[in-house]
N, C-alpha and C positions, 0 to 999 in steps of 0.2 A: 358609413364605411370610411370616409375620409378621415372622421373622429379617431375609429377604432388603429388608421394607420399611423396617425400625428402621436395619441399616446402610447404604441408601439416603440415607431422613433423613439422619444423622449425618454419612452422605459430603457431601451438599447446604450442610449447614450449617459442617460445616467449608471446604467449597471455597469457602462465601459470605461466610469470614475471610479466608480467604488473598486473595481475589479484593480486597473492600474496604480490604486493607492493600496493596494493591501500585499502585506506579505503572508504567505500561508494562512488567511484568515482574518489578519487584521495589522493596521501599521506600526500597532504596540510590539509584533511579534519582528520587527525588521532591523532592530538592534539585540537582538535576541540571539545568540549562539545557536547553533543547529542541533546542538546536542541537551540545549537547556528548554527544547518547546515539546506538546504532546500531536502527534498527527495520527489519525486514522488510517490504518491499513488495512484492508480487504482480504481476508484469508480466499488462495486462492482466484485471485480477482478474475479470471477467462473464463471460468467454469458457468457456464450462464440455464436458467433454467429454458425450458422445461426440461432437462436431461435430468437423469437419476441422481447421479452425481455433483450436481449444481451448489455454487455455495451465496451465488449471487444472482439477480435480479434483472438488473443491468448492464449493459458493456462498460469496459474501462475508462473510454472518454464520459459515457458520464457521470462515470464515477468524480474524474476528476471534474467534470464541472460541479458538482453538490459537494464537495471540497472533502472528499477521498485526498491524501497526497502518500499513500505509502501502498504498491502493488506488489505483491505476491506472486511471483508466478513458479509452475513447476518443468523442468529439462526434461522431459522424454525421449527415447527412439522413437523414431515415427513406425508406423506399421512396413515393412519391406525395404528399407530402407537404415539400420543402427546408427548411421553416420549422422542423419539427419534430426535434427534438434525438432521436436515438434512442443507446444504448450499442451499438457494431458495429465488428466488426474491417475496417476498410479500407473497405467497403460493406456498407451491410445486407443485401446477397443472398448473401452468405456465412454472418455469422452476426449474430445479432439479438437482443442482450438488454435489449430492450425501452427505454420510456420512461425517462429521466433521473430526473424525479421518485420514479418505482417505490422506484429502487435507492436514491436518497436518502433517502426514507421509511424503509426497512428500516434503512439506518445509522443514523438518530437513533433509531428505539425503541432500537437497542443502544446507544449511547452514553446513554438513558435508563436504560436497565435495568445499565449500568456507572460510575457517575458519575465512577470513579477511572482512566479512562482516556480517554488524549488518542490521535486517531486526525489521519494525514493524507490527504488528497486530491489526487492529481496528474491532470490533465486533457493530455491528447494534442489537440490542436484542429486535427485534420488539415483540416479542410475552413475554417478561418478563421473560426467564428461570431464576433459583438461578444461582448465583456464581458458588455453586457446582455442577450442574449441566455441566455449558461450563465447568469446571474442569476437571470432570468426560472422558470427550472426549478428553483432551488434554494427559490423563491421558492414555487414551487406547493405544494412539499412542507413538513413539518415540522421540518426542520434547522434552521432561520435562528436558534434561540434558542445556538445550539452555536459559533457563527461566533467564530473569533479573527481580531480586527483588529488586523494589524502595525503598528506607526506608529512603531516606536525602530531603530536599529542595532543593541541589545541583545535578545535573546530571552530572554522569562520562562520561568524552572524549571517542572518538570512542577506541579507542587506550585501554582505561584498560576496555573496555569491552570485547573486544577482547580479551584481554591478559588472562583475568578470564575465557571468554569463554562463558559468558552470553550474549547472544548477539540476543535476542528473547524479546523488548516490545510487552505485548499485554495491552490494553483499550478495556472497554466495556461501552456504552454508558445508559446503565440502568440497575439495580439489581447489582452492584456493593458489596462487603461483605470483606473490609478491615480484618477482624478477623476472616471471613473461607478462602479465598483465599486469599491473602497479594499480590500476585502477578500482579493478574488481575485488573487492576488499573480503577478506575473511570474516564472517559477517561475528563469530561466537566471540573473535580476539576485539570485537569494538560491541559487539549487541547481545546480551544473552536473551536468552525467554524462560519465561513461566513455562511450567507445563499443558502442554496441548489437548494429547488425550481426556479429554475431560468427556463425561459422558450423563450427569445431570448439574441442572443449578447450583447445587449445593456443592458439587466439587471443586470449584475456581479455588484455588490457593495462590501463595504467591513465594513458593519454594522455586529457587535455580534449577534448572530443567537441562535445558544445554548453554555448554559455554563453553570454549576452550580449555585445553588441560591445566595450563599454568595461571591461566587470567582471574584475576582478584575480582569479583562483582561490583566491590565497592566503588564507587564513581565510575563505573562503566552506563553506556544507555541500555535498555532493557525493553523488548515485547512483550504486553501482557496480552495474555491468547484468552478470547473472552467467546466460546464458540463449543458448540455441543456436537460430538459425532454419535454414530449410530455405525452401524459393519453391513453388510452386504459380502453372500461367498459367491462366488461362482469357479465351481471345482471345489481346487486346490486353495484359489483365491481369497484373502478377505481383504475386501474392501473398504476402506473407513468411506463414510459418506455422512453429510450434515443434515440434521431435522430442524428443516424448514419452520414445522409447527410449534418448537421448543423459540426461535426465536422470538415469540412474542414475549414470553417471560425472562429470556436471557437477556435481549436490545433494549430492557427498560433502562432508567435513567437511575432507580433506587438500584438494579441488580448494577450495573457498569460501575456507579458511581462506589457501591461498596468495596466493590473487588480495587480499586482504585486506591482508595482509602487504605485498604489495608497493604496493599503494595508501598502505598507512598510510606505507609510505618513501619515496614521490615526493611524496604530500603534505602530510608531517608531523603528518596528521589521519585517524582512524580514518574509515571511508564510514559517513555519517549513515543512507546505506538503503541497503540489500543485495536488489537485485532480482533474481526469481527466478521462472521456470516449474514448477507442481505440483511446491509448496512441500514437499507431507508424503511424496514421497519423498526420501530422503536426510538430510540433518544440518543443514539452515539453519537450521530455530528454535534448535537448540543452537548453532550457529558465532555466531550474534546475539548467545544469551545471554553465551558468553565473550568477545566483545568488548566488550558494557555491564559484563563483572564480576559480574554475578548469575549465582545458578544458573538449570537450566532448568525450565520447569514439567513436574514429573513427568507422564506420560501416564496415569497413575493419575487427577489431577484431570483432565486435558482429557475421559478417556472418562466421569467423574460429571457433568461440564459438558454435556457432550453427551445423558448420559441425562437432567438436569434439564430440560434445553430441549424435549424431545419431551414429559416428564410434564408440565411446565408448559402 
């Protein structure tokens, strides 16, 4: 017993080296512009099985600790309630993961407890809230000291976001308000994406999808949506919803890595996020890693990460 707690410790304290020396991945990436690296984001990231609806596996924290760094979430009305911002696929009577604030909270103690890693936040704002409004909720919670404010055409290296301490992009993809929230960035006028709807293997392209009206693609960053839906009605309703069983042939490393490939030749730039439904099956954290050029994080440290987090 003694044994198994000595290399516990040892495992802790080495992973709490590795961890403090790397930027998003690795320390090659920490002189690296924020807009010249690839991260992993989680379509959907709250959406957690077993619900119908589900697009992931696991909760958000551990996402980010197996080195998720781009969340997804969507604005809904809560049920009784318009005013109130709830996390919810499409409507909250399908699936509900809860108050805005909650899940904000949870991301800043971990960006607390990781200093050395910059995470981003993409908002789906299906139902139109103001600016101030998603404000409002970020406001309630404890994140606000983590907020990076864009204000150049230039993006600073992982490295002096760090350094300042800002180290929290959020985008919101509609209702945007440059001059009440400055923060909350217009996600199409800095990020386009590929097409989404995609609904077998074989459809992944790498055509402009959404972007802003006026904004040029070329040297913008870009989402490659790498993720198969499926519909569900109820009524009136149709609901897109993700097949869990397609991602065994979608998360592979030859499927990720092609759609990759061919992005990186139409637009002469590697996809800054590689979106994906339940991430930990298949090869994404790896197909990520060899696009930044780092290696991967051994699953050796992800499973001593994960047992720290329970002893702690």
């Amino acid at each position: 017993m003694h044994r198994i707690l000595i290399l516990l410790l040892c495992g802790f304290q080495w992973i709490s080296t590795v961890v403090n020396a790397e930027c998003n991945g690795g320390i090659d990436l920490c002189n690296r512009s924020y807009s010249d690296i690839t991260q992993l984001i989680t379509h959907d990231s709250y959406a957690l099985t077993p619900n119908i609806a589900a697009t992931q596996d696991y909760n958000i924290i551990d996402q980010l600790n197996d080195g998720v760094r781009g969340i997804k979430l969507s604005a809904v009305p809560s049920i009784g309630n318009p005013e109130v911002i709830h996390l919810c696929h499409t409507f909250c009577g399908v699936l509900d993961a809860g108050l805005v604030s909650d899940t904000l909270n949870n991301i800043s103690q971990w960006l607390k407890n990781n200093p050395k890693e910059v995470v981003t936040i993409m908002w789906n704002n299906l139902y139109n809230f103001k600016a101030t409004q998603l404000a409002a909720a970020y406001e309630a919670s404890e994140i606000m000291p983590y907020i990076y404010l864009h204000n150049s055409t230039a993006w600073p290296t992982l490295q002096e976001m760090i350094d300042t301490d800002k180290r929290l992009v959020s985008f919101v993809d509609a209702e945007a308000d440059a001059a009440q929230v400055p923060w909350l960035l217009d996600q199409f006028s800095h990020v386009f994406e590929t097409p989404y709807d995609n609904v077998d293997v074989d459809s992944f392209d790498c055509n402009v999808d959404r972007i802003a009206k006026d904004a040029e693609p070329h040297g913008m960053m870009y989402v490659m949506n790498h993720f198969i839906y499926g519909v569900i009605e109820m009524g009136a309703l149709k609901i897109e919803i993700p097949f869990k069983e397609k991602a065994i042939s979608t998360n592979t490393k030859e499927s990720i890595t092609k759609h990759a490939s061919n992005c990186t030749s139409v637009f002469q730039k590697k996809p800054n996020f590689v979106e994906v439904d339940f991430y930990t099956i298949g090869d994404a954290l790896s197909v990520v890693s060899d696009l930044n050029g780092v290696p991967p994080t051994p699953l050796v440290v992800l499973f001593f990460m994960k047992v720290k987090t329970i002893v702690d």
